[in-house]
C-alpha positions as CSV (number, residue, x, y, z in Angstrom):
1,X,-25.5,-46.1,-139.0
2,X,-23.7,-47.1,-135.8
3,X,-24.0,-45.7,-132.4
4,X,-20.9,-44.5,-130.5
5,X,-20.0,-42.2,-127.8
6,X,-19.7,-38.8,-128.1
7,X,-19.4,-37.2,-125.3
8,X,-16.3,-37.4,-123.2
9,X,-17.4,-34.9,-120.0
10,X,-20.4,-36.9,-118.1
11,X,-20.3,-32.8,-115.9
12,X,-20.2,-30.4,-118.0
13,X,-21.4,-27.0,-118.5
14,X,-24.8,-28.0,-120.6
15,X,-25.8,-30.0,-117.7
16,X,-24.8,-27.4,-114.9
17,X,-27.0,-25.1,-116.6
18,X,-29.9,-27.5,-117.0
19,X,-30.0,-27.5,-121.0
20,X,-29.2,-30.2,-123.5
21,X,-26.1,-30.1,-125.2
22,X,-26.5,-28.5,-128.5
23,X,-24.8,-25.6,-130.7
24,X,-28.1,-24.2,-130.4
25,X,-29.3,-22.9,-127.0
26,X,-32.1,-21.0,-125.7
27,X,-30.6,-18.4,-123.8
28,X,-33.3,-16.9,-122.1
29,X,-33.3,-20.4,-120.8
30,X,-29.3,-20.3,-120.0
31,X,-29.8,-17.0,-118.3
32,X,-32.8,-18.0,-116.2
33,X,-31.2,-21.0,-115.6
34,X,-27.8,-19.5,-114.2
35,X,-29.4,-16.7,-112.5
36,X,-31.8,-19.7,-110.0
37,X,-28.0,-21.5,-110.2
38,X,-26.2,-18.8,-108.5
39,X,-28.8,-18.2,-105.5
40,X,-28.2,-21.4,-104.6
41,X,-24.2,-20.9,-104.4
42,X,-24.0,-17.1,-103.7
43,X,-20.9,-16.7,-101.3
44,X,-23.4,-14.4,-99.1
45,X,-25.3,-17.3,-98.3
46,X,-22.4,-18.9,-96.6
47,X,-20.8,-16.2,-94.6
48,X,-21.5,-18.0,-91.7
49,X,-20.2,-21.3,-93.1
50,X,-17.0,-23.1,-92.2
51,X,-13.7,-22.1,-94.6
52,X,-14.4,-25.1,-96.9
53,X,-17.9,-24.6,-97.2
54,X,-16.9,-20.8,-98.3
55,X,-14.1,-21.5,-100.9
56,X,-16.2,-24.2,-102.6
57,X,-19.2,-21.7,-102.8
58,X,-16.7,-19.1,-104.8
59,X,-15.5,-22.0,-106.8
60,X,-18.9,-22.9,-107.3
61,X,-20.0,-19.6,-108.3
62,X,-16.8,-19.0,-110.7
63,X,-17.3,-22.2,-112.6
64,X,-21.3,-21.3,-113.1
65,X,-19.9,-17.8,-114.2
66,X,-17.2,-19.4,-116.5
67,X,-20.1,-22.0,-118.0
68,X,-22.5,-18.8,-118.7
69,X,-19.4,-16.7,-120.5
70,X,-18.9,-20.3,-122.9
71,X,-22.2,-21.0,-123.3
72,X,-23.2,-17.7,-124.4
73,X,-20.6,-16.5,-127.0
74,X,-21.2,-19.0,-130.1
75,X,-17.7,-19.4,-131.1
76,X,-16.7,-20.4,-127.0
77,X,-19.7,-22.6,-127.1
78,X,-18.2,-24.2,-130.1
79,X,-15.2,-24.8,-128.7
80,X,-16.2,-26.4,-125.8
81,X,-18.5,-28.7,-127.5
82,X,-15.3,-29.8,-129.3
83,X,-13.3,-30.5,-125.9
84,X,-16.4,-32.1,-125.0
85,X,-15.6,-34.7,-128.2
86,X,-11.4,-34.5,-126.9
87,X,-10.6,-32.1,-129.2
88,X,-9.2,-28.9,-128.3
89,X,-7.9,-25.7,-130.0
90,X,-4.8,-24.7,-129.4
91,X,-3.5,-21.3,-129.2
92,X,-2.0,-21.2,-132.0
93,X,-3.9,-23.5,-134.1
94,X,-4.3,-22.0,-137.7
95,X,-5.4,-25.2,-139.7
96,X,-7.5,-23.1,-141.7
97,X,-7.4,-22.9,-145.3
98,X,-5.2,-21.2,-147.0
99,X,-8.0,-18.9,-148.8
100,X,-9.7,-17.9,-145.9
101,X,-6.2,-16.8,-144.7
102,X,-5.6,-14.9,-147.5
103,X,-8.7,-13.3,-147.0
104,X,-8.0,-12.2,-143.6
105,X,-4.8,-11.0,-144.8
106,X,-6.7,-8.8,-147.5
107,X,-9.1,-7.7,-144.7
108,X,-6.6,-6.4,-142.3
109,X,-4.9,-4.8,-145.0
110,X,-7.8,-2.7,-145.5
111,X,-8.1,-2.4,-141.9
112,X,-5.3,-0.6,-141.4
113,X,-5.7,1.5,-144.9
114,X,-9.2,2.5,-143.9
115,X,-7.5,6.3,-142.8
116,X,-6.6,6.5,-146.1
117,X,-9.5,7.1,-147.5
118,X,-12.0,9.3,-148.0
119,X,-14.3,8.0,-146.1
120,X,-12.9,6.4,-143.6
121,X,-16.0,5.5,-141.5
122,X,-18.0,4.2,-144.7
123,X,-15.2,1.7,-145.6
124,X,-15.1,0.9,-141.8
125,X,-18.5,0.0,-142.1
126,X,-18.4,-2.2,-145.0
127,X,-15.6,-4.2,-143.8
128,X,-17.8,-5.0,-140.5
129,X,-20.9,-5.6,-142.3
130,X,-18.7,-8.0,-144.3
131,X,-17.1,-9.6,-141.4
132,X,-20.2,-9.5,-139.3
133,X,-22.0,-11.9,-142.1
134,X,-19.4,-14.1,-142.2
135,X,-19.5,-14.8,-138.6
136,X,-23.5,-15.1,-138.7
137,X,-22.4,-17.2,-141.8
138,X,-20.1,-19.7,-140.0
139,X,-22.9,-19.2,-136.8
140,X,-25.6,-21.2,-138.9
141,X,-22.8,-23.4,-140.7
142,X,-21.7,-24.6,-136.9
143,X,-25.4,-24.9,-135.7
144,X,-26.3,-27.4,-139.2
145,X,-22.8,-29.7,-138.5
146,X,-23.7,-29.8,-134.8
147,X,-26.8,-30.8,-135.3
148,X,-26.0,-33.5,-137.3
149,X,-23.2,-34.8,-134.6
150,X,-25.4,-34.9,-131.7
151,X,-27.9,-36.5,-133.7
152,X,-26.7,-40.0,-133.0
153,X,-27.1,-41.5,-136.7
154,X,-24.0,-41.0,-138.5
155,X,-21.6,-43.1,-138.3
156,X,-18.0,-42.5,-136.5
157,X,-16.1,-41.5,-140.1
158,X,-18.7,-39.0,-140.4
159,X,-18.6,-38.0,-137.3
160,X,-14.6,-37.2,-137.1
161,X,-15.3,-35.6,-140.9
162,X,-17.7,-33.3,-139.2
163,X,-15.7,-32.3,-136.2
164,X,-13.0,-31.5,-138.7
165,X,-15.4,-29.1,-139.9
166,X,-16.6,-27.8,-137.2
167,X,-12.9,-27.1,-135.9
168,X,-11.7,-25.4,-139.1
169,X,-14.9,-23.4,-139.1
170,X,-14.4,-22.3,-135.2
171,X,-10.8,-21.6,-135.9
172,X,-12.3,-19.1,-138.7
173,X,-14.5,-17.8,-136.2
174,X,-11.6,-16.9,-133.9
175,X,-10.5,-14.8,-136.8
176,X,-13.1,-13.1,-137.7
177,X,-13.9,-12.3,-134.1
178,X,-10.5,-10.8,-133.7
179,X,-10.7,-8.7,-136.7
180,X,-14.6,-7.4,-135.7
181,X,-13.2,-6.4,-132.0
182,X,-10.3,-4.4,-134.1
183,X,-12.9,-3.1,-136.6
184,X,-14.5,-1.8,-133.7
185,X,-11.8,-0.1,-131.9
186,X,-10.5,1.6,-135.0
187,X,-14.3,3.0,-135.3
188,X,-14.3,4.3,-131.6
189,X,-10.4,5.9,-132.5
190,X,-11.9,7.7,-135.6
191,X,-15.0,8.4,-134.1
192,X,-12.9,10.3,-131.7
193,X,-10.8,11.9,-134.1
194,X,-13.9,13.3,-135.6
């Protein structure tokens, strides 16, 4: 096994938030954490400070804001752990398998079908009971490859494999986060047709 850096941010939003950086946080922790963070940079606390002092309080308080909002959604916290390793996700990155695609294809076609039958809310349900364990799925799949990142004992080939991985399986996660956030808006349109 070799040792090799990982990490390419010495600041970054583990360490502004006083935890170590790991896939797997403890966020009663991150919120206690942010919570102490933020008294210390509230803008109210510096309404009697100069300009500067001011504007770097709110920019202070917006990137403690921003770090909670990653830290705390698993499939942001994912991603920045990546950019934390130089890799990031573009916008339109789909290097995804072409299964999984196909899946999500097959998904959304049901998705939009789900009218259709007769009843509309059960079938809405299974398709988010299906998506939602897929997502808790790739949840546990991201925490096991992270885990054996940071570890510090494999060696760089592995490490790059790994990251591969853990991209692909992030990129899936965007997807199936998508299509649960339009799961739920078609239940709250037939809810209200009902």
């Amino acid at each position: 096994m070799t040792s090799h850096s990982k990490i390419t941010a010495p600041n970054n939003y583990f360490l502004l938030l006083g935890l170590p950086v790991s896939f797997d946080i403890d966020k009663k922790t991150l919120n206690h954490n942010y919570h102490e963070l933020q008294k210390t940079v509230h803008p109210d606390k510096f309404a009697s400070a100069s300009d500067r002092e001011r504007m770097l309080s709110v920019q202070k308080a917006a990137q403690i804001n921003d770090a909670l909002e990653t830290l705390k959604n698993p499939q942001r916290r994912s991603a920045y752990l990546l950019s934390l390793f130089g890799i990031d996700l573009g916008e339109n990155d789909s290097s995804v398998d072409p299964v999984f695609l196909m899946e999500q294809m097959e998904l959304r076609e049901a998705l939009s079908q789900v009218e259709e039958s007769d009843d509309p809310l059960g079938k809405l349900d299974d398709i988010l009971a299906h998506v939602k364990s897929r997502i808790k799925a790739a949840v546990m799949a991201l925490d096991t490859q992270f885990q054996a990142i940071l570890a510090n004992d494999i060696t760089e080939q592995e490490q790059q494999k790994r990251l591969a991985q853990v991209k692909s399986e992030t990129l899936k996660m965007q997807f199936l986060n998508r299509l649960q956030e339009e799961a739920m808006n078609k239940e709250e349109d037939l809810a209200n047709q009902l």
